[in-house]
C-alpha positions in Angstrom: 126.2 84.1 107.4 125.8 81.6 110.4 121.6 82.2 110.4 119.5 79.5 109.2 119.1 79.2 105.5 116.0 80.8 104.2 112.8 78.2 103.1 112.8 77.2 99.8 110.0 79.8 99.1 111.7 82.8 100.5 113.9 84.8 98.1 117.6 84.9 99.5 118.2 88.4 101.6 119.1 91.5 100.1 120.7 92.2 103.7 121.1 91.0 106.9 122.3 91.3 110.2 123.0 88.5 112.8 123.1 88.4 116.3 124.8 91.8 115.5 126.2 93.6 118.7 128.2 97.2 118.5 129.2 99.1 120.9 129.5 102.7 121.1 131.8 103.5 124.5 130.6 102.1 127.4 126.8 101.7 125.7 125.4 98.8 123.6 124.1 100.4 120.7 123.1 97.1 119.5 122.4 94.1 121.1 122.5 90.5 119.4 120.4 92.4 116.7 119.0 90.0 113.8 117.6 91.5 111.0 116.9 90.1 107.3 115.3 91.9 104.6 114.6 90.9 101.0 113.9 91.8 97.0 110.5 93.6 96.8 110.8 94.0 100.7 110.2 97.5 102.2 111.1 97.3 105.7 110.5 100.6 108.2 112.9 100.5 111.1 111.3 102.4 114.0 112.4 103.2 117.6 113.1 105.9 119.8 116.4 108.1 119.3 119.3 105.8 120.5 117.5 102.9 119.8 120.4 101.5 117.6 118.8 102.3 113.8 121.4 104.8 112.7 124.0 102.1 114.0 122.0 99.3 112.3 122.1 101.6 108.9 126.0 102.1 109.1 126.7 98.0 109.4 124.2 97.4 106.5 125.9 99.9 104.2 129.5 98.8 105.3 130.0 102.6 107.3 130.2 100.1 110.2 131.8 96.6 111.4 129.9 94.8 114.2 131.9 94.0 117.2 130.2 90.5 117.5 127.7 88.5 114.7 128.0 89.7 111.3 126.3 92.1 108.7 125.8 91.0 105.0 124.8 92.9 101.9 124.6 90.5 98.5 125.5 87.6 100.4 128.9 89.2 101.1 130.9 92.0 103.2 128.5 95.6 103.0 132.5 97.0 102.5 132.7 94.6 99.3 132.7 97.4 96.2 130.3 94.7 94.2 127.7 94.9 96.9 127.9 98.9 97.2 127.3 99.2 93.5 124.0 97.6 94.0 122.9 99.7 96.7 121.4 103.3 96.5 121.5 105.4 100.1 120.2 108.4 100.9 121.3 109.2 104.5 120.0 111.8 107.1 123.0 114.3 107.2 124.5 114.4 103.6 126.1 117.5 101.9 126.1 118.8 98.4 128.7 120.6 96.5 127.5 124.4 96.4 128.9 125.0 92.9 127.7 122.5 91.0 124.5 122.8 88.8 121.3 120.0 90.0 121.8 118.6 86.5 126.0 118.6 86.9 125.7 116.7 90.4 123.1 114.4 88.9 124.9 113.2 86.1 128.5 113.4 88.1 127.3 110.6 90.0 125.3 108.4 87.8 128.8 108.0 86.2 129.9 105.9 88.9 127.5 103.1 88.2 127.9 100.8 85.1 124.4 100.4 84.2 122.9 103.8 85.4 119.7 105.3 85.1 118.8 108.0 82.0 119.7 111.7 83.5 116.2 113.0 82.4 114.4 109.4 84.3 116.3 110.7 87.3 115.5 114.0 87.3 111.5 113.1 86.3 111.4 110.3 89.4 112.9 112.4 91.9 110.7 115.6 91.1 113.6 118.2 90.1 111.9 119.0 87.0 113.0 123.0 86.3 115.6 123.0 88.9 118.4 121.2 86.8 120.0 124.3 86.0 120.1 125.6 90.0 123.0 125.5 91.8 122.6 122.5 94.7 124.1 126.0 97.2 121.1 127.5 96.5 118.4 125.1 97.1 116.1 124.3 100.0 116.7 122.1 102.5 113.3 120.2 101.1 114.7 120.6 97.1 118.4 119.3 98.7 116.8 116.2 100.1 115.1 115.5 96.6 118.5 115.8 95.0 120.1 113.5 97.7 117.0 110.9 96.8 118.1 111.2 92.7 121.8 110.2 93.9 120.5 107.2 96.0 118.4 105.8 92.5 121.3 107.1 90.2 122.5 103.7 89.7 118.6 101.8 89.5 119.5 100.0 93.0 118.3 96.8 94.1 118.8 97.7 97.9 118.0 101.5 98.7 118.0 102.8 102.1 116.1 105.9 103.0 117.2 107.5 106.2 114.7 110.1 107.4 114.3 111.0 103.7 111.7 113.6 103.8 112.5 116.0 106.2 112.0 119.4 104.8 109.8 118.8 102.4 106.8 120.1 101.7 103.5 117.6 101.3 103.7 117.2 97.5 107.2 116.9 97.6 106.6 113.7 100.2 104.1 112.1 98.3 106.0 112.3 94.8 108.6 110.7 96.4 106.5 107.9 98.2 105.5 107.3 94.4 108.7 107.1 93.5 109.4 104.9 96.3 106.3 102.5 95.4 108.0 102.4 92.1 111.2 101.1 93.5 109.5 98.2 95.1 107.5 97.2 92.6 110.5 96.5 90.6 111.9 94.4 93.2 114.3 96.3 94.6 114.5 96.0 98.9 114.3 99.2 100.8 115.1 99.9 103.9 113.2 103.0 105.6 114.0 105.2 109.2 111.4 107.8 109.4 110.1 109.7 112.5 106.6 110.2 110.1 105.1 107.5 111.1 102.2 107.9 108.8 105.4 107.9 105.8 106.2 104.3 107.5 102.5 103.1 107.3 103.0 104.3 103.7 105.2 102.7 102.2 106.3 99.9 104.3 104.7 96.0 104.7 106.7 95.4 107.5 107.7 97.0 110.4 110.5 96.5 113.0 110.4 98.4 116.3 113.9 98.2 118.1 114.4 99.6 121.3 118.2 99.0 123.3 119.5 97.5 120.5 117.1 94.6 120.2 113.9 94.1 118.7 110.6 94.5 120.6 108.2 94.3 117.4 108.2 93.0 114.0 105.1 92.4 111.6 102.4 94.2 109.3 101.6 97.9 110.0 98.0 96.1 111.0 100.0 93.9 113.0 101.9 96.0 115.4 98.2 98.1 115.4 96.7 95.3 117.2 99.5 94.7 119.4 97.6 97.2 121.2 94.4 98.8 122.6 92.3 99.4 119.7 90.8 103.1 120.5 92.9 106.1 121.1 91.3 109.2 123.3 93.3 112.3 122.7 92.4 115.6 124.5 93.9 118.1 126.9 93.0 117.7 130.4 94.1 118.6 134.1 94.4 115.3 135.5 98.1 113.8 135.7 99.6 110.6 134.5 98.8 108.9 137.2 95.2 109.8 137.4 94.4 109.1 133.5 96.0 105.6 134.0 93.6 104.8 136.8 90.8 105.5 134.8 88.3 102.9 133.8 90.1 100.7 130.7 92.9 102.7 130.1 96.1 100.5 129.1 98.8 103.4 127.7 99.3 106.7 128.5 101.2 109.4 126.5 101.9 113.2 125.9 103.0 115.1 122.8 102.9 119.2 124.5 99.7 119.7 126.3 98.1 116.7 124.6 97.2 113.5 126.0 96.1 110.5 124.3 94.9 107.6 126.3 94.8 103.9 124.7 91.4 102.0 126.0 89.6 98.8 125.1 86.6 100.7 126.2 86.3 104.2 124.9 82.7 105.0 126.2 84.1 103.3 129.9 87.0 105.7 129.9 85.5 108.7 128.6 82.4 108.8 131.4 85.2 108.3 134.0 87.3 111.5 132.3 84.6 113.6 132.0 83.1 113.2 136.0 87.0 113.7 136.6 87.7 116.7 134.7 84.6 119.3 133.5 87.2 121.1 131.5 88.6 118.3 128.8 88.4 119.8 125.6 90.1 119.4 122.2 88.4 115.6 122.8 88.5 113.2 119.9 88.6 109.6 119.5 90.1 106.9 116.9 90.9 103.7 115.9 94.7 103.3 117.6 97.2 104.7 115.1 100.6 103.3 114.4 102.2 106.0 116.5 100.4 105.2 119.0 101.3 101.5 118.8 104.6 102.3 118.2 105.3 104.6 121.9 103.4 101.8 123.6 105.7 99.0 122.4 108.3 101.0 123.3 106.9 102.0 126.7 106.7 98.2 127.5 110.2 98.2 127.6 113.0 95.8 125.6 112.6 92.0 126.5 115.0 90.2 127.8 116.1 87.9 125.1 117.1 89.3 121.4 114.0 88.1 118.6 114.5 87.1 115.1 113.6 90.0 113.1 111.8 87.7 110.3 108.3 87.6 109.3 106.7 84.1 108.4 
């Protein structure tokens, strides 16, 4: 790797990209891209579709070569078959053979590892208790994404990367995987998280990066990129366009999600007297501390800077 060495007190990266650029076509997907995560690290990589994660995920996991810069897994090439036997992914759009048995598939594929996880640990951490003996053709979507999570921690991994990994599921089935996830880190194992839940990033991550164009816009704490921005978030449904709710009194950020608003302020009680003599009929009106979400779209909305950042937290 050409980046600088890491301080003395740092543990040495799990996985890294820098100054990574790849194009797809005529589009940069990435864009001088640095990136650096490390043992014990849970990192949640956040932007808006085309914002160059999935493209970061394929160099970190060797799918991948960047055009310019490089990509590193172990200290060495993500292709190298020593790296990828340390590494456990679990990736949005995976199949499953149909035939095959939970507990067949399971144990199929902790063979390929030389110091693999116990079938039954698997089966108990990633919540497939009385489903061993169904065929993975016959499963849920939510149950095939919990079998897809077993295969990732088959071979005990010290880099695992989740990529969206709870779509489908239901909400236990989420939070006994989070567990599972919180286990994974406590052990010292990196992970490496793309989720559009952001309340599953604020979860399990203690650091988030927030790309945008193929270049980082944000980096820090989930309480970090919080404060980043306007601390009170108005959401309601109201008449009054875009351009009228950013005139009102305070407001910094504007957004929709259907036919609800929510306006960032640093003054809730300024805003919400100047809504209210604007619009008699706001309803559906509450107000909050900003959320992650919230933070997140108004990063975004900001636009990408000029210059690539180091992705690295002090």
């Amino acid at each position: 790797m050409s980046s600088n060495p890491a301080p003395p007190d740092l543990p040495l990266p799990v996985a890294a990209l820098s100054k990574a650029v790849k194009r797809r076509g005529a589009t940069l997907a990435l864009n001088g891209l640095d990136l650096i995560i490390r043992p014990g690290q849970c990192v949640a990589l956040l932007g808006p579709n085309g914002a160059g994660k999935s493209t970061s995920v394929a160099l970190l996991t060797g799918r991948l070569r960047p055009d310019a810069g490089e990509a590193a897994l172990f200290g060495g090439d993500p292709r190298d078959i020593a790296g990828r036997g340390r590494m456990g992914v679990m990736l949005q759009e995976a199949g499953l053979p149909r035939t095959l048995t939970v507990r067949e598939q399971v144990d199929l594929f902790r063979g390929y590892y030389k110091t693999p996880r116990p079938l039954d640990e698997i089966v108990r951490l990633a919540g497939l208790d009385g489903l061993e003996r169904r065929r993975c053709g016959a499963l849920s979507g939510g149950q095939q994404r919990r079998v897809q999570f077993s295969l990732a921690i088959a071979g005990r991994p010290d880099f695992l990367v989740l990529d969206e990994p709870t779509t489908g599921m239901d909400i236990d089935a989420r939070r006994g995987l989070w567990t599972a996830v919180r286990a994974e880190i406590a052990r010292g194992c990196a992970v490496l998280l793309t989720t559009h839940h952001l309340d599953e990033a604020e979860a399990l991550a203690d650091r988030i990066v927030v790309i945008d164009h193929g270049q980082v816009i944000a980096d820090g704490s989930p309480e970090a990129i919080k404060a980043r921005v306007s601390g009170v978030a108005i959401r309601c449904r109201t008449r009054l366009s875009d351009a009228e709710l950013a005139g009102l009194a305070r407001v910094t950020g504007v957004s929709r999600d259907g036919g609800r608003i929510t306006l960032l302020t640093t003054s809730a009680p300024a805003t919400l007297r100047e809504l209210l003599v604007r619009d008699e009929t706001v309803d559906d009106l509450t107000v909050a501390g900003a959320s992650l979400e919230d933070a997140v779209t108004r990063l975004v909305q900001a636009g990408a800077p000029g210059q690539p950042r180091q992705a690295e937290v002090a």
